[in-house]
Steps between C-alpha positions, in 0.01 A plus 500: 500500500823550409797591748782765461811576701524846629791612635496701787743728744459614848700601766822360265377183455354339184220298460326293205148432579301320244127642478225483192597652190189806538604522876834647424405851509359522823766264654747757395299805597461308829893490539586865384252565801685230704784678418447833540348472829859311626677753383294761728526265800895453425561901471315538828804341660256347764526160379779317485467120322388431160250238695333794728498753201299244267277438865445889540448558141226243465338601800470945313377311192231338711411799706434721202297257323318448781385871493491489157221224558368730766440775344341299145238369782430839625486652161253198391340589772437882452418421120219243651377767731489747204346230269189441783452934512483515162278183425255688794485830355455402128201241638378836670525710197302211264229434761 
């Protein structure tokens, strides 16, 4: 597996991080998400270091994919329940 440098920026810094050469997509989708969630946090004027933006910016990324996940389980969930009616009424129909 091959390594790349990508070059990054947030919050006016730079960074290089070296990740596999089919990774580099998602690593910079990852930071344009990085990023634009910083930039939220910094216009919100609520937060004041670069250290605590980066902390409260991590912590909405986490949130929403944790209802993200939440809501995949509870859609899995209802398609299960949906399968099981179905299966029932079908095995009614044929016998």
């Amino acid at each position: 597996m091959k390594s790349v440098p990508v070059n990054l920026h947030i919050l006016s810094k730079d960074y290089v991080i070296a990740c596999p050469e089919e990774k580099r997509d998602t690593l910079l989708a990852s930071a344009k998400i990085l990023k634009d969630k910083t930039q939220q946090v910094r216009k919100s004027g609520k937060v004041g270091s670069n250290e605590r933006i980066i902390a409260i910016s991590a912590l909405n990324i986490i949130h929403e994919y944790m209802n993200y996940q939440d809501n995949q389980h509870q859609f899995d969930d209802e398609v299960m329940r949906l399968e099981k009616k179905l299966t029932l009424a079908l095995s009614k129909l044929s016998g």
